[in-house]
C-alpha positions as CSV (number, residue, x, y, z in Angstrom):
1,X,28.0,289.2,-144.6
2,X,28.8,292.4,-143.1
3,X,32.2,294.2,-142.5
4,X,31.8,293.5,-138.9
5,X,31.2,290.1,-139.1
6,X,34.5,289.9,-140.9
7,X,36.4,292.3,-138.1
8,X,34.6,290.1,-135.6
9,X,35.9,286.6,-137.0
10,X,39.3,287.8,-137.4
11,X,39.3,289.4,-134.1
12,X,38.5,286.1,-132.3
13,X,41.2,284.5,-134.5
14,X,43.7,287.0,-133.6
15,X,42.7,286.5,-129.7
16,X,43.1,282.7,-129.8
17,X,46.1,282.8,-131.6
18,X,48.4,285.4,-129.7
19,X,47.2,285.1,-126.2
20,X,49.3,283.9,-123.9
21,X,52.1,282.7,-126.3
22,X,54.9,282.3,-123.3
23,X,52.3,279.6,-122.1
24,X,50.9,277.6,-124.4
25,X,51.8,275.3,-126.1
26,X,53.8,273.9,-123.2
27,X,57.5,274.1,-123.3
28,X,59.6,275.3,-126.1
29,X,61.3,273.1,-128.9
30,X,64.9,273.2,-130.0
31,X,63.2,273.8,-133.5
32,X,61.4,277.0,-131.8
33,X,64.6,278.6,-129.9
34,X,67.2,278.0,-132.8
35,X,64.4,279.9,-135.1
36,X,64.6,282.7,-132.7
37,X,68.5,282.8,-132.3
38,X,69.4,282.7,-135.8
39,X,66.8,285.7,-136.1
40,X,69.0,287.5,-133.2
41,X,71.8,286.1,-135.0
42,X,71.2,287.9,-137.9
43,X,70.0,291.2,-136.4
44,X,73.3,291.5,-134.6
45,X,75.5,290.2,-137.5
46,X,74.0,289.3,-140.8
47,X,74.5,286.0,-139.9
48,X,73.2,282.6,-139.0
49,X,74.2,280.9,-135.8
50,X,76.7,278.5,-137.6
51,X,78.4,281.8,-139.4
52,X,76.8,282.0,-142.8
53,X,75.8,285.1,-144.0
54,X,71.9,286.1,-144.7
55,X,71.3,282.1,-146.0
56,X,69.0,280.8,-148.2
57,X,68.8,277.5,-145.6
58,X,69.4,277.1,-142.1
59,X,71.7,274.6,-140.9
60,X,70.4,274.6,-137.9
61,X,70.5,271.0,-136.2
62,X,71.6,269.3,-139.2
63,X,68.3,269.2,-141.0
64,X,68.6,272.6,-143.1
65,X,65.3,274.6,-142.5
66,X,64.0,277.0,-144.7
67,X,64.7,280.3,-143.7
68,X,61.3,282.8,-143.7
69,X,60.2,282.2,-140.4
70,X,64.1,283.5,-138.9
71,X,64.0,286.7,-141.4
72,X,60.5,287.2,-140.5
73,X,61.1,287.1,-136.7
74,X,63.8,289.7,-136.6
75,X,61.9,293.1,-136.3
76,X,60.1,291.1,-133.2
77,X,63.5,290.1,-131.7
78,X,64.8,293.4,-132.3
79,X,62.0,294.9,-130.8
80,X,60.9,292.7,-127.8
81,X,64.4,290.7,-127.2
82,X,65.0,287.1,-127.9
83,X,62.1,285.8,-125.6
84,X,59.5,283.1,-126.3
85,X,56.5,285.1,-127.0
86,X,58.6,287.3,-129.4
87,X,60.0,284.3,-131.3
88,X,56.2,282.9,-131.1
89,X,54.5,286.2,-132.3
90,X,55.3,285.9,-135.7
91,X,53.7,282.8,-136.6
92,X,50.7,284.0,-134.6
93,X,50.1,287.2,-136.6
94,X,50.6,285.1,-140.0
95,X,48.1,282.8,-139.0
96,X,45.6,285.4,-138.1
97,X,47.1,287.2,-141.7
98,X,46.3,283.4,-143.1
99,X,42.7,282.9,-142.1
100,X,41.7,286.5,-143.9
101,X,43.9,285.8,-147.3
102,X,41.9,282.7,-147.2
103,X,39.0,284.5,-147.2
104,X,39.8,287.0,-149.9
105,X,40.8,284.2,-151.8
106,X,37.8,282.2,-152.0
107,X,36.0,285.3,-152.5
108,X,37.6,286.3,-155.6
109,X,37.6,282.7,-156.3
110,X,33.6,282.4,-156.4
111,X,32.8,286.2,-156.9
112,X,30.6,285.4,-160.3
113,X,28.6,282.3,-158.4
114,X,26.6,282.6,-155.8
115,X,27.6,279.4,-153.5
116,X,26.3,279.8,-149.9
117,X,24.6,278.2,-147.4
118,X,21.7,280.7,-145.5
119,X,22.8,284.7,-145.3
120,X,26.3,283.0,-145.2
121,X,28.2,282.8,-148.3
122,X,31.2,280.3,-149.1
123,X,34.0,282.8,-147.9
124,X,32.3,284.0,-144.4
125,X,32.0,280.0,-143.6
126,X,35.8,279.4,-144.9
127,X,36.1,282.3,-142.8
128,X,34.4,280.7,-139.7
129,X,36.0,277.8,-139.8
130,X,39.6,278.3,-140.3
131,X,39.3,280.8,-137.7
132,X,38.5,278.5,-134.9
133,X,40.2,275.7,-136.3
134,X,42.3,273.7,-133.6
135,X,45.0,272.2,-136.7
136,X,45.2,276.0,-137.9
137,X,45.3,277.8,-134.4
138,X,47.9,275.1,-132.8
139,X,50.2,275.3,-135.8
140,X,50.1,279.1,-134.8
141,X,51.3,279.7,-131.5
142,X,54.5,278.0,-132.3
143,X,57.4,279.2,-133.5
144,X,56.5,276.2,-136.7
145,X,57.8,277.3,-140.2
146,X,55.0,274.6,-141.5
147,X,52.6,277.1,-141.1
148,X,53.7,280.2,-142.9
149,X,52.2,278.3,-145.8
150,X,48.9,279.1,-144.6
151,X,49.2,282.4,-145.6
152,X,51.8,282.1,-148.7
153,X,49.6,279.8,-150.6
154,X,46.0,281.2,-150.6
155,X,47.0,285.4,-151.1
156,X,49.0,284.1,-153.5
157,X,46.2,282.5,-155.5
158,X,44.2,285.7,-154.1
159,X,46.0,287.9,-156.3
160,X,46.8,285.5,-159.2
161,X,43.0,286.0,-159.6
162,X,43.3,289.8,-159.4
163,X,46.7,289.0,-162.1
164,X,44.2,288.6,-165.0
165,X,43.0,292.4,-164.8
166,X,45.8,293.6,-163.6
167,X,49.7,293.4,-164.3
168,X,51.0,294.9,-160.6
169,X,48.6,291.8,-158.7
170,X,50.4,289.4,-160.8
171,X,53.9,290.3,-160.0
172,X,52.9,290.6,-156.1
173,X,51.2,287.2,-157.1
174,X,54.7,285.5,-158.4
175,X,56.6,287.0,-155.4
176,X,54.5,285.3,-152.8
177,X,54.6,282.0,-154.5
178,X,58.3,282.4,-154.9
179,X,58.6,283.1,-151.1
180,X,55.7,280.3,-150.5
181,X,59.3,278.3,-151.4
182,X,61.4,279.4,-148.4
183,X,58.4,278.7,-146.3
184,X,58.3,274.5,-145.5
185,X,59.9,271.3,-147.5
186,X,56.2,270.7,-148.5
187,X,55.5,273.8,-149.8
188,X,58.5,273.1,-152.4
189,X,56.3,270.6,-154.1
190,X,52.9,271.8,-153.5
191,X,53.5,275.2,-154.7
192,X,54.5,274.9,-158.3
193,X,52.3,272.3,-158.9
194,X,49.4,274.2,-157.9
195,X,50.5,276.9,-160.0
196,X,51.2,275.1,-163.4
197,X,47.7,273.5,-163.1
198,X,46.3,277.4,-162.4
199,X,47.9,278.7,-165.2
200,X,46.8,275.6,-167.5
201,X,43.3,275.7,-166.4
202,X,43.3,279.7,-166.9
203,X,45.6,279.9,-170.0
204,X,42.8,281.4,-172.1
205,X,43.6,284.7,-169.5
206,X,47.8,284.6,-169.9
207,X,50.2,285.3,-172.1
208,X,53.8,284.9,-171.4
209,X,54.2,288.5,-173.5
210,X,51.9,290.3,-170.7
211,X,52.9,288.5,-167.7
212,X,56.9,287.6,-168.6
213,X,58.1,289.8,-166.0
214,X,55.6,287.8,-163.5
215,X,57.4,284.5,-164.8
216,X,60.7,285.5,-164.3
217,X,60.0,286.8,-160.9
218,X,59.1,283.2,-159.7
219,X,61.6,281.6,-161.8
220,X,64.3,283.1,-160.1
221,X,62.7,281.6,-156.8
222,X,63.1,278.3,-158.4
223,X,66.1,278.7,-159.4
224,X,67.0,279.6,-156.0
225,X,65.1,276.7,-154.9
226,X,66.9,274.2,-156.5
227,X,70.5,275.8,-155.6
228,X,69.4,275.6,-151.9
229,X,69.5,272.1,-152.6
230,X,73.2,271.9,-153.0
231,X,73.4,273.7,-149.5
232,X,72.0,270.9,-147.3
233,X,68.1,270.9,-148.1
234,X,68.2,267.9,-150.4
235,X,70.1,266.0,-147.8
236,X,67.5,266.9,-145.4
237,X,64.9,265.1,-148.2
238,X,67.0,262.3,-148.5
239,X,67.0,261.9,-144.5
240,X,63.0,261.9,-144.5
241,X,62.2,259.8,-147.9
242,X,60.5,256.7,-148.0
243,X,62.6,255.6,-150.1
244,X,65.3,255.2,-147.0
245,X,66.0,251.5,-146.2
246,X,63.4,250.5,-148.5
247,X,66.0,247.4,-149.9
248,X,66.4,246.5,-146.4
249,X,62.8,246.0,-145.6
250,X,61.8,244.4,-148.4
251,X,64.5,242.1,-147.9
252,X,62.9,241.3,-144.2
253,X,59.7,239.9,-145.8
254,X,61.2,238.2,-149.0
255,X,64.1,236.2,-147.6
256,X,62.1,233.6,-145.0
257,X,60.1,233.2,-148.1
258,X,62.6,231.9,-149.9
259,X,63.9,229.8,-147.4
260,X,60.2,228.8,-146.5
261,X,60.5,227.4,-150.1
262,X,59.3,229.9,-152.8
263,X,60.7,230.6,-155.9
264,X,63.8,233.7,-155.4
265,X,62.4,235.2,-158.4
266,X,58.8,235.0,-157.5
267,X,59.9,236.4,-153.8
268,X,61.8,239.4,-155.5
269,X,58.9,240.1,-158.2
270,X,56.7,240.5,-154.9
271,X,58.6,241.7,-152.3
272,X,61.5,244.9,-153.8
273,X,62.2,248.0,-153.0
274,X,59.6,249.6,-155.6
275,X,57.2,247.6,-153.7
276,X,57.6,248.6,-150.7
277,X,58.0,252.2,-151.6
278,X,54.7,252.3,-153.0
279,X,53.3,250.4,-150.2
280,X,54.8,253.1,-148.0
281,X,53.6,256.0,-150.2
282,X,49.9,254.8,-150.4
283,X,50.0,253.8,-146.4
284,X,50.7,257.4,-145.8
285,X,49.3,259.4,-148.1
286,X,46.0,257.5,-147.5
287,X,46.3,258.8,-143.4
288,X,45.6,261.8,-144.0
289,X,42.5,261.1,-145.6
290,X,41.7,259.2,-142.8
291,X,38.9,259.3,-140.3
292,X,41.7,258.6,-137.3
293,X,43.5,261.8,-138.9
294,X,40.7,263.8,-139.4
295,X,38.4,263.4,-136.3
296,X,39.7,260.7,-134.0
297,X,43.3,260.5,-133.2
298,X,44.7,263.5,-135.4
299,X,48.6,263.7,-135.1
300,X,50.8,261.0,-134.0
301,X,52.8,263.2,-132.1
302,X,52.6,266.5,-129.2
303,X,55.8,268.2,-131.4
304,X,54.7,271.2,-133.1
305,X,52.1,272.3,-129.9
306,X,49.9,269.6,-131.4
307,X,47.1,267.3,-129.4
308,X,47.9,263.9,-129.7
309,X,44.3,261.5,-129.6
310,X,42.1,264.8,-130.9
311,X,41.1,264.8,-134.7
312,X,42.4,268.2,-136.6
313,X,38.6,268.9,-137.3
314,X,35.7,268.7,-135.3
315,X,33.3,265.5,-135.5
316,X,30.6,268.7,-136.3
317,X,32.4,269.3,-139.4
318,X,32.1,265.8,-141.1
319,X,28.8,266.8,-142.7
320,X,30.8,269.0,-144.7
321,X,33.1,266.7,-145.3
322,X,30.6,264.0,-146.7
323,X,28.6,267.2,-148.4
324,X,32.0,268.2,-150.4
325,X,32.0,264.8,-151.4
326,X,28.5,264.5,-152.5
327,X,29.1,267.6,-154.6
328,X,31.9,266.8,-156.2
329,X,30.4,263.7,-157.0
330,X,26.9,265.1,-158.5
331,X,28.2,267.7,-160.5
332,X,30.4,268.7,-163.4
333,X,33.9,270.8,-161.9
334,X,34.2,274.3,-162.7
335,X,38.0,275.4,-163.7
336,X,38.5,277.2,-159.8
337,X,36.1,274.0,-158.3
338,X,38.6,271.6,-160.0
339,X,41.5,273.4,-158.6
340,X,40.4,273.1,-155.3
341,X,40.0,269.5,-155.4
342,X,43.7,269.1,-156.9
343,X,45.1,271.0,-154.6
344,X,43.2,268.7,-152.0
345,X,45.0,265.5,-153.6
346,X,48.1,266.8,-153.8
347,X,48.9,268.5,-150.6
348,X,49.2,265.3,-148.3
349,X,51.9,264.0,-151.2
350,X,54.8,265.4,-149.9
351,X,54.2,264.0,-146.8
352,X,53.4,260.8,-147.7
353,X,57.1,260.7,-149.1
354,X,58.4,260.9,-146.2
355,X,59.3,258.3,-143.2
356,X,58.1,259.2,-139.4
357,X,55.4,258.3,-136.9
358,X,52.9,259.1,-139.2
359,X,50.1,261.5,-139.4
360,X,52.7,264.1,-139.1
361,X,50.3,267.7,-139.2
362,X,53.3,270.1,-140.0
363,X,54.1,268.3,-143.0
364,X,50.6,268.4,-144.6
365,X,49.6,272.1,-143.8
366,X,49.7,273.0,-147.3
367,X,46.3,271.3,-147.3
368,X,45.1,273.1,-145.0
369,X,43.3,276.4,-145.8
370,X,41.8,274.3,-149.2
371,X,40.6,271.8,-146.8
372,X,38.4,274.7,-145.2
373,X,37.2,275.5,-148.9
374,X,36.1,272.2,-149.2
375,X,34.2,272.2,-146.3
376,X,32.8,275.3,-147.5
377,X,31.4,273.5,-150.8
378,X,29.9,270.7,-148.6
379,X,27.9,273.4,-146.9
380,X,26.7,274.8,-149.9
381,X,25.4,271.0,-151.0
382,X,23.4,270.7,-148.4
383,X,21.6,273.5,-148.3
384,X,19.7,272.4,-151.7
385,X,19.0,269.7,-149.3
386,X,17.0,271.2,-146.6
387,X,15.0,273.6,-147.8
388,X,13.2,276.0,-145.7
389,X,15.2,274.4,-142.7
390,X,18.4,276.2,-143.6
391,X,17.9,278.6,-140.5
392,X,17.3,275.9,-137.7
393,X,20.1,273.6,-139.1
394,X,22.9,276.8,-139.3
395,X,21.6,277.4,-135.6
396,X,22.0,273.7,-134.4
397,X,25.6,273.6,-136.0
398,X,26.8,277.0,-134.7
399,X,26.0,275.3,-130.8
400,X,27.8,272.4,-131.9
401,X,30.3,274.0,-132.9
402,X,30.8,276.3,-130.3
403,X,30.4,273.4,-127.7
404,X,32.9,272.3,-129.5
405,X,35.1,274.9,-129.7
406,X,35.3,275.3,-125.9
407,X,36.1,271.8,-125.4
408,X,39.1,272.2,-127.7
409,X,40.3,275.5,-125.7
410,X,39.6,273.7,-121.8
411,X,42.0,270.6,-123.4
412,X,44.3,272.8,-124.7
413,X,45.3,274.6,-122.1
414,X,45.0,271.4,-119.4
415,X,48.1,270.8,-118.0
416,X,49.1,267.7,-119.9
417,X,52.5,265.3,-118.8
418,X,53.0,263.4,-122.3
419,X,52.9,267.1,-124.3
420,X,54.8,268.8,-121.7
421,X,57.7,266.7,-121.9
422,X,57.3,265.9,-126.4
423,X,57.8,269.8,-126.3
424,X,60.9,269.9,-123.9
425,X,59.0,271.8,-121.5
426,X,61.5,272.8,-118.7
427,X,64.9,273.6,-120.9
428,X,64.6,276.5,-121.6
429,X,63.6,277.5,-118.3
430,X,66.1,275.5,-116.5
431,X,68.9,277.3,-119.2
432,X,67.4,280.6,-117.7
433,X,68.1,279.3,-114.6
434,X,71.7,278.4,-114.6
435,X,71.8,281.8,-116.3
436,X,70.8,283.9,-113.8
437,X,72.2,282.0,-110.5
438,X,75.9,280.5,-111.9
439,X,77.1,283.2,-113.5
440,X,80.9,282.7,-112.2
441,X,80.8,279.4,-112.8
442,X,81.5,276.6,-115.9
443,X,78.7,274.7,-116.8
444,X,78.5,271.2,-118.8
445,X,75.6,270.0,-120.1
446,X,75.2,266.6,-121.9
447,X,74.5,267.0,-125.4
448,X,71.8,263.6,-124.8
449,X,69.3,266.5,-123.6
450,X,68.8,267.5,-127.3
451,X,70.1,270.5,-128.4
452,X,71.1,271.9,-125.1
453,X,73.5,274.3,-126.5
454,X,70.3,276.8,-128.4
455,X,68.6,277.2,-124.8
456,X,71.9,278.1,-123.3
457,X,72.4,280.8,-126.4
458,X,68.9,281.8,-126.3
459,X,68.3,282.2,-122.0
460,X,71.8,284.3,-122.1
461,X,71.5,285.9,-125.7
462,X,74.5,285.1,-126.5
463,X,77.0,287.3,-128.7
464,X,76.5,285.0,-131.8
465,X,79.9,286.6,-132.6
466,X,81.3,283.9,-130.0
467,X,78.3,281.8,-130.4
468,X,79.5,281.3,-134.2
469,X,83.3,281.0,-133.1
470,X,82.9,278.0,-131.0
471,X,79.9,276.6,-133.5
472,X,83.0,275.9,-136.0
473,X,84.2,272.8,-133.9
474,X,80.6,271.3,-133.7
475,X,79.2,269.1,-136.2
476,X,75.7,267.9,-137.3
């Protein structure tokens, strides 16, 4: 397609991710406001809000978040002030930033084939899609770490591509994977696995002589990595694991069998820890494959400026979903086709390790943008399908779509009680409150309204010189 069908797609990407920030989503998480302090934090001292300088994790509440998002939000905070739409802004530009290195990516990615479906080729769908995608835009107006990945992961592969003809795109290639590290706990995973099946499936185009400066760039990122572990970030993976109180359960189901009568050893060959670990991993892993994930239900939860009871794709895309399936199935893999599809699988793994209310969409967006690729190769199946109809079916699904598009945007910004109060709404604005009309005055707040001390900080921008004085005597 034309240039300006690109500038116009990204435009109404841009639009839908950065208007109105202060507003929606409703209220403004603990997660959101200590993201935007530590970023004021380190503007105004080179350190965090708990006193540790230019950190490779954030303490934050206790559960040790990866630090891009705060070192990416300073020249905002600096500029605008620590407000909501400044700490939100971020995120919203790297999402629009996501849903172009997307495209570039699968257009390297499919340059020498022609896979289309009408006048529209693979990437100006991916394109499309990911554009108005209610998962990709609601992860985006946040202040939500989970979704710098968006961008990380596919301009990384973008100019891993470009790495085989040329040395610089490598390098820039190894840096973003490296910082694709410090984006999200997922991406920790995701990433290198990714990688080390890309540079398998493309080894006949490497050589560690050519590209050794590349490999040491990102293995100093992993070696970061793995030290950040030691800081707090492994404890954090420990908190969230399946394998938490896996002995305990298991015990619940096997001992009133064996007072019921059955063999101890038969009880404990059934019913173990490994058991129900695995039973755990599949349960949740298998979710987000799900048709309640997908289209029905979508996230369990309203955290992270999600829609709990709406599917992260529309019911117009399963189609593509059942066309990416049928070619897949049909057809022998290229090396980039089979990439795709392990990348697929292996995105929702890290959050099938871990323990919550399930369906949790921050911890699978590394699945994301490939997800859209997919879509984009169930498109391209079906136009071998319906021949000379290609036309009148692209017409039919772009009113579908847009129909449903605009039911997405009128829910989204609905005034809704449950999300309102799963994103705190009212903290910060009561902290902003107290901040402008008791000024002479002590204040105590119960620490039972979670986290209250970051709204106080962030409604009074607090000197984080004090701030990280009295943060000494607190503990997480």
């Amino acid at each position: 397609m034309s240039k300006r069908f690109v500038y116009g797609i990204l435009t109404l990407a841009l639009f839908f991710r950065v208007v109105a920030l202060s507003s929606y989503p409703f209220g403004f998480t603990p997660d959101e406001a200590s993201f935007g302090y530590d970023a004021y934090s380190l503007i105004k001292t080179g350190k965090d809000q708990w006193g540790q300088s230019f950190p490779l994790v954030l303490k934050s509440f206790g559960d040790f978040k990866s630090p891009l998002l705060a070192y990416l939000s300073m020249p905002f905070v600096w500029i605008f002030g620590l407000t909501k739409s400044a700490t939100r802004l971020p995120n919203a530009l790297i999402g629009t930033a996501a849903v172009y290195a997307t495209y570039l990516f699968v257009k390297k990615m499919f340059e020498q084939k022609k896979i289309s479906f009408g006048n529209l080729r693979i990437e100006d769908i991916v394109l499309l899609l990911m554009a108005i995608s209610p998962w990709h835009i609601m992860m985006s107006r946040g202040a939500f770490e989970a979704n710098l990945t968006t961008l990380f992961m596919p301009l990384g592969m973008y100019f891993f591509l470009k790495g085989f003809s040329d040395i610089k795109s490598m390098n820039i290639s190894a840096i973003l994977f490296g910082l694709n590290l410090f984006t999200y706990h997922s991406a920790k995973l995701v990433t290198p696995l990714v990688l080390l099946l890309a540079i398998f499936l493309f080894r006949d185009k490497l050589s560690f002589k050519k590209y050794f400066v590349s490999f040491g760039i990102f293995l100093v990122f992993v070696l970061l990595t793995v030290y950040t572990f030691t800081l707090g970030a492994g404890a954090r993976v420990a908190d969230v694991s399946i394998f938490s109180g896996a002995l305990v359960d298991a015990a619940r189901v096997r001992i009133p069998l064996i007072e019921g009568g059955m063999n101890p050893i038969w009880a404990r060959l059934l019913h173990n820890k490994y058991e129900t670990i695995v039973v755990r991993f599949l349960n949740n892993y298998f979710d987000y494959f799900s048709f309640k994930f997908l289209f029905a239900s979508g996230p369990a939860e309203g955290t992270y400026g999600m829609i709990p009871g709406r599917g992260v794709l529309f019911f117009a895309e399963l189609p593509l979903l059942l066309g990416a399936i049928f070619y897949y199935w049909k057809k022998k893999f290229t090396r980039m086709e089979l990439l795709v599809l392990f990348w697929l699988l292996i995105a929702p793994v890290p959050a099938a390790l871990t323990v919550g209310r399930g369906y949790a969409a921050n911890r699978a967006t590394t699945m994301l943008p490939v997800l859209y690729i997919f879509l984009g190769l169930g498109a391209h199946f079906w136009q071998g399908k319906i021949k000379n109809k290609e036309k009148l079916a692209l017409n039919m699904f772009s009113v579908i779509l847009a129909i449903s598009f605009i039911g997405f945007v009128v829910e989204y910004v609905k005034p809704s009680t449950l999300r309102e109060q799963q994103m705190l709404s009212g903290r910060l604005e009561v902290a902003q409150w107290l901040a402008e009309s008791l000024t002479d005055r002590p204040i105590l707040v119960s620490r039972n309204l979670s986290e209250p001390q970051i709204y106080i900080a962030f409604a009074n921008s607090w000197d984080p010189r004090d701030y990280q004085e009295n943060s000494k005597s607190w503990d997480y």
